[in-house]
N, C-alpha and C positions, 0 to 999 in steps of 0.2 A: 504493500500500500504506500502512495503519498502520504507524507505528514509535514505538517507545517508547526511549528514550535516558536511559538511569540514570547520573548524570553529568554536570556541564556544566559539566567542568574543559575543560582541553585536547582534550583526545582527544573528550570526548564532544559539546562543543558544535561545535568545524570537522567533528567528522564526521556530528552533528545537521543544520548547517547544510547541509554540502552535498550530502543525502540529499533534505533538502528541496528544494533547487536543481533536483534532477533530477525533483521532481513527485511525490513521496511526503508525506505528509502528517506530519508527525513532533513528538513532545512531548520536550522536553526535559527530566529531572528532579531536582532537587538539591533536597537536603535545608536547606540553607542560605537562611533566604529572603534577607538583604541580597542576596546573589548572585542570587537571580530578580526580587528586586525591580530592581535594577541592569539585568540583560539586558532587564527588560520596558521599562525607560526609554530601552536601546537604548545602555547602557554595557557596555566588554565588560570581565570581568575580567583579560584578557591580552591582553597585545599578538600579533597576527599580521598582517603587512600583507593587508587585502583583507575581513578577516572582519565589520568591524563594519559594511561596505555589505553582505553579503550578507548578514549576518541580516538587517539592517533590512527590505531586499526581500524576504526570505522571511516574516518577521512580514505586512510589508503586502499581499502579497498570498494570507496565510491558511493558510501552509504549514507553519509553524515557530511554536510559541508553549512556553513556561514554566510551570513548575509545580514544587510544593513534594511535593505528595500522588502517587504513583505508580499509585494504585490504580485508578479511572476510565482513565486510560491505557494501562496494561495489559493490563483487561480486553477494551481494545478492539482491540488492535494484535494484527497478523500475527508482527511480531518485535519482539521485545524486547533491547537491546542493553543490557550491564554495561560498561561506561565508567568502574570507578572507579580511584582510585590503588593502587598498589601499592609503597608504599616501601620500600626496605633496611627490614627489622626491625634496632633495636638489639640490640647481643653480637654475632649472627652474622651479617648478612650477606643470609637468607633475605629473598624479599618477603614481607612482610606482605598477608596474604588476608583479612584482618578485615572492608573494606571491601566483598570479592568475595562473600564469605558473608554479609556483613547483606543485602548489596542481596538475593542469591539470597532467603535465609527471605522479606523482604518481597512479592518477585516471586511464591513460590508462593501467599502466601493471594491474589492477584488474577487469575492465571489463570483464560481463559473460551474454551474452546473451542481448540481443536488452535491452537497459539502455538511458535515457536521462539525461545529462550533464547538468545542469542548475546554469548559472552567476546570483548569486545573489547580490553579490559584484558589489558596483558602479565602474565601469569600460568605459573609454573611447571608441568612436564608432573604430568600427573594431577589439575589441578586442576578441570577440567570435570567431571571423575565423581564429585570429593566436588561441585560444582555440581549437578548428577545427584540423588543422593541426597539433599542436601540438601533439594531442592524433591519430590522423591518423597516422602521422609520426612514431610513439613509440607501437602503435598496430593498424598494417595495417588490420588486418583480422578482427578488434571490430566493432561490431554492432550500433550505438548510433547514437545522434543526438544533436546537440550543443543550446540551448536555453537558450535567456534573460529573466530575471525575475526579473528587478529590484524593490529593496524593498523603502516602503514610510511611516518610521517608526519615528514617534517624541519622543524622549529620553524625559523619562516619563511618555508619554501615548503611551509608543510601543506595549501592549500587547492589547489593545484596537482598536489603528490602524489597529492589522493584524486580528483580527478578524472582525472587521466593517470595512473593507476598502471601501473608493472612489472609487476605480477601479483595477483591477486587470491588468498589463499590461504583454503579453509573448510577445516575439520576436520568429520567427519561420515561418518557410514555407512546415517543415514536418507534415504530418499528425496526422499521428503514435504521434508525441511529442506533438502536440497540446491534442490529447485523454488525451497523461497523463495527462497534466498540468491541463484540465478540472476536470480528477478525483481527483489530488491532492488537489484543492478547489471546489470540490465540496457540500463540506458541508458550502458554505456558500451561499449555495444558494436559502437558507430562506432569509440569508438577503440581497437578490438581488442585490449582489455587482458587478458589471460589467465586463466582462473579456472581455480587449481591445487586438486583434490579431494582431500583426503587422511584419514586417521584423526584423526580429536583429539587424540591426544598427537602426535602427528606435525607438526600443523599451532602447535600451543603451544612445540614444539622448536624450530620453524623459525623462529619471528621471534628468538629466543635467540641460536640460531644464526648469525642476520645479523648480532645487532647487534657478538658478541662477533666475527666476524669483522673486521667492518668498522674495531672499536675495535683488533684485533688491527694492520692496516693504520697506521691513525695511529701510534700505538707502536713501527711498526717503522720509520717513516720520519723518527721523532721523535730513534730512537735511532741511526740513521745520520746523520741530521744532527749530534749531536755526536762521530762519526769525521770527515765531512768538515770538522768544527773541528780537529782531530785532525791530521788528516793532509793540510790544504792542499786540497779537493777543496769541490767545489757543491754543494748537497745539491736545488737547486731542477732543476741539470742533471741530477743522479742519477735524482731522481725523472721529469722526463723521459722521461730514456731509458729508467726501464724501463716507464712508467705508456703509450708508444707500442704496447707487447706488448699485443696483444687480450687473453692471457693473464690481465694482471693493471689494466691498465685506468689512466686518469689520478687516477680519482677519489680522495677521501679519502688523498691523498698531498702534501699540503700539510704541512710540517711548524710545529711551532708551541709552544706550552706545554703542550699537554696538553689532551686530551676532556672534558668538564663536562656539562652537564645532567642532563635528567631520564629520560633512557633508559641510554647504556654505560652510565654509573659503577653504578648500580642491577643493569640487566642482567647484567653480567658478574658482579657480585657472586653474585646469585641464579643465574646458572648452573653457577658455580664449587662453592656450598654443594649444586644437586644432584646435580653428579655426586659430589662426596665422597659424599653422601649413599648412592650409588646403587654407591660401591664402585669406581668408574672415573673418578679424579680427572683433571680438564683442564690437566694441569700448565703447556698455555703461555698458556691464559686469566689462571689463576691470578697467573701472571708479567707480561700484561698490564697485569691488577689493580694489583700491586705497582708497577711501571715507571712508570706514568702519574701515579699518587700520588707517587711520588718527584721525577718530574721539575716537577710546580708549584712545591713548596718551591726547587727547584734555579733555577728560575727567576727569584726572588728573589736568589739568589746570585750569578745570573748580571747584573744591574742592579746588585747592589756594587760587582762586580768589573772594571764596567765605568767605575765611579765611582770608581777608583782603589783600592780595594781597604778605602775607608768610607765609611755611607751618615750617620752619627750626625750628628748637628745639622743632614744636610742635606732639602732639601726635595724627593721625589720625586712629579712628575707622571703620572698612567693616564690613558690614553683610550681609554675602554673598559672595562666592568666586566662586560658579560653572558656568558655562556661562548659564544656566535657571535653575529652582527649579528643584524637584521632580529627581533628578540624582547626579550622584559622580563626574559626566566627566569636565575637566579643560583645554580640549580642547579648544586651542585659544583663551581665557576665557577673558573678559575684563576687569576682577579684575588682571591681569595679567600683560599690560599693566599701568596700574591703579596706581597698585603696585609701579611698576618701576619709572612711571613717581614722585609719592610721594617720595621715598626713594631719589631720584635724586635731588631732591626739598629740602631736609634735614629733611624730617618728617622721626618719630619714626612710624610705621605702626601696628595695632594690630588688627586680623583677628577671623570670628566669622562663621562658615558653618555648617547646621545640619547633612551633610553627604560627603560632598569635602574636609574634612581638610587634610583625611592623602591623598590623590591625592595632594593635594596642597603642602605638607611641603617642597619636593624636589625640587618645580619650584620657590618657595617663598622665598626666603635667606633671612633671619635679620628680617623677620614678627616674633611678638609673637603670640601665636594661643590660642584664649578664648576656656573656656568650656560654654561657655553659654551666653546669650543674652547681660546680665546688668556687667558681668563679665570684656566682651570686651568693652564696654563705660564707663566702669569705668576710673576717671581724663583726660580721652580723651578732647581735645580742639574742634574737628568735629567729627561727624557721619556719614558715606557715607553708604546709601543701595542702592547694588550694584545687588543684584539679587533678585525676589520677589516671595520668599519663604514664605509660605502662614504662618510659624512660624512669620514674622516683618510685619504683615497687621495690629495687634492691641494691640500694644505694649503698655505700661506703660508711658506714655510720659513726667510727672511725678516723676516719678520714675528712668528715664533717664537720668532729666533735674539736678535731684539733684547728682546722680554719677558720672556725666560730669563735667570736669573742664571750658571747655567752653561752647556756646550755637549754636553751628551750626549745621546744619540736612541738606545733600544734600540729595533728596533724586532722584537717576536714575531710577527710575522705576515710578514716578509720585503715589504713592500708600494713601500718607496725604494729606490730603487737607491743602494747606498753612493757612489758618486762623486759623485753630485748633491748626498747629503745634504751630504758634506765639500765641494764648492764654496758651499754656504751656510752654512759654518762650523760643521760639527756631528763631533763624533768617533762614529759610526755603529756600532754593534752590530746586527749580527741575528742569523738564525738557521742555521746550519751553513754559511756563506760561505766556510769556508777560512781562506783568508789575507788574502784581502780584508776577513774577516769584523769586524773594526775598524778604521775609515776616519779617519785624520787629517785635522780642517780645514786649507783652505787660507789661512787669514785668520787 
């Protein structure tokens, strides 16, 4: 099949690329040319582990190519995919459709022959049918059919996602559009992945719906972890025991500083303002929202208080700056927060990321930025890891302890075991331990 990919941000180029992987012919479109010129060079502009071999193989062998103009493309593809951003709107909170509705106008003057329009961009419900109208409006005589597709991609294992996915979900009531969508994935249907048929608002709910769950999850495991500081208890055995219930599952029960990127924090926001909207407020999304935000700043406090109760004159070490491993994105990021909160504090701050630093250097003011692991703990008074980047799981402890001016290790991601750390001489913080949860060196 033709495909046409408006978009080659995130979403729109891993799911360009591996559209192409499976044998579909596919253009990818940004309006940006440094950005096309860059992908035609076979530079990608984000980090994903995996993506920049498979464009490259899909470029060379004629399946996948770039473009500025959408229009030639268009008119010749079977589907058409909107792949653009949708960030929090400033004031409130909505996403912003600005980008959903230019792509749509453009898309209608290029229409040629019965085409399916498909929202891949997280978009709030109803926003297909002003999509709908919009290109109805701007070409009355066009053939098409307006279809949800939302995507269910995790920044870092997106390319794995879209090929082994959970389910497929389309939104749609035409026929004709459902045919395509089936042949569009139909090569994944060795690996029996489910394609759920639904209404359009229905199917635009439903990835809202995941994420505000999911973000629901982290938050409540976040917030148990500071009872089981509370009250003497493990918040990593809590989760556990109840993450063994089929019920409720292991996943997303790691506890930590708080969700970041470019999907919850946005998500929740913009699901939050439509059900006010719509009269039937999500009171514990909303509380989500709130919790999560509170707890980064708190996270900062929590690195004071670990430092004796002041951070001023002293030098605090991150490892780790992106809001999870395996990606560049600094979206919402909790070293962000983090940050601020330290700098505010009177700490000197010095940053250490295997792939976030130059994302970072603009949102980060006054941070010095390491080249390397033992570089950025050098004379440091604390240690905070901050995202659990499979580089600080087996560190030199050691080796730390001697190029450290102090002895502190918080660690937010629970990744040391406290008694190890305190046999290499570190006073250990982590995250809802209990009583263990500060570990005296032994040295």
């Amino acid at each position: 099949m033709r495909i046409a990919m408006t978009g080659a941000g995130y979403v729109g180029l891993v799911s360009g690329a591996c559209l192409a992987d499976f044998g579909h012919e596919v253009v990818c479109i940004d309006h940006d040319p440094a950005k096309i010129a860059a992908l035609e060079a076979g530079r990608m502009p984000i980090f994903e582990p995996g993506l920049d071999a498979l464009v490259a193989d899909n470029v060379r062998q004629g399946r996948l190519s770039f473009r500025t103009e959408l229009r030639e493309a268009v008119a010749q593809a079977d589907a058409v995919f909107i792949a653009v951003g949708t960030p929090s709107r400033r004031g409130d909170g909505f996403a912003d459709l600005s980008y959903v509705y230019e792509a749509a106008r453009e898309i209608a003057g290029a229409l040629s022959g019965y085409t399916v329009v498909v929202t891949k961009s997280t978009v709030p419900v109803g926003t297909g049918d002003e999509v709908e109208r919009i290109i109805r409006e701007a070409n009355p005589a066009a053939d098409f059919a307006v279809v949800s597709n939302p995507e269910f991609l995790r920044e870092g294992a997106a390319i794995g996602d879209f090929k082994r996915p959970d389910r497929i979900v389309v939104g749609t009531e035409d026929a004709r559009a459902e045919a395509v969508m089936r042949e569009v994935y139909r090569p994944l249907y060795l690996n029996a992945a489910p394609i759920l048929v639904t209404g359009r608002r229905t199917a635009e709910l439903t990835k809202y719906a995941a994420n505000a769950f999911l973000a629901a999850k982290i938050t409540f495991i976040n917030e148990m972890a500071d009872l089981c500081e509370a009250v003497g208890a493990d918040v990593q055995a809590v989760a556990r025991g109840i993450g063994l219930d089929k019920r409720i599952g292991g996943k997303f029960l790691h506890a930590g500083p708080g969700y970041g990127g470019s999907c919850f924090p946005k998500d929740t926001l913009a699901l939050a303002k439509t059900a006010q909207d719509a009269g039937t407020p999500l009171r514990l999304v909303e509380t989500v929202v709130a919790v999560n935000d509170q707890r980064k700043r708190a996270m900062a406090r929590k690195v004071v208080r670990a430092c004796g109760g002041s951070v001023r004159g002293k030098t605090i070490a991150l490892l780790g700056l992106t809001f999870k491993p395996d990606t560049d994105d600094m979206r919402d990021a909790p070293s962000l927060a983090i940050t601020a909160g330290l700098q505010d504090a009177g700490a000197s701050v010095r940053a250490y990321d295997p792939e976030g630093i130059e994302q970072a250097r603009p949102l980060l003011p006054g941070v010095t930025f390491a080249e390397d692991i033992y570089s950025c703990a050098e004379g440091a008074d604390a240690l905070v890891i901050v995202t659990e980047w499979n580089a600080f799981r087996a560190l030199d402890l050691d080796r730390l302890r001697t190029a450290m001016r102090g002895a502190v290790l918080v660690d937010l991601r629970n990744i040391y075991d406290p008694a190890i750390a305190a046999q290499h001489g570190f006073a250990y913080q982590g995250i809802g331990r209990g009583q263990g949860d500060m570990s005296s060196p032994t040295r």
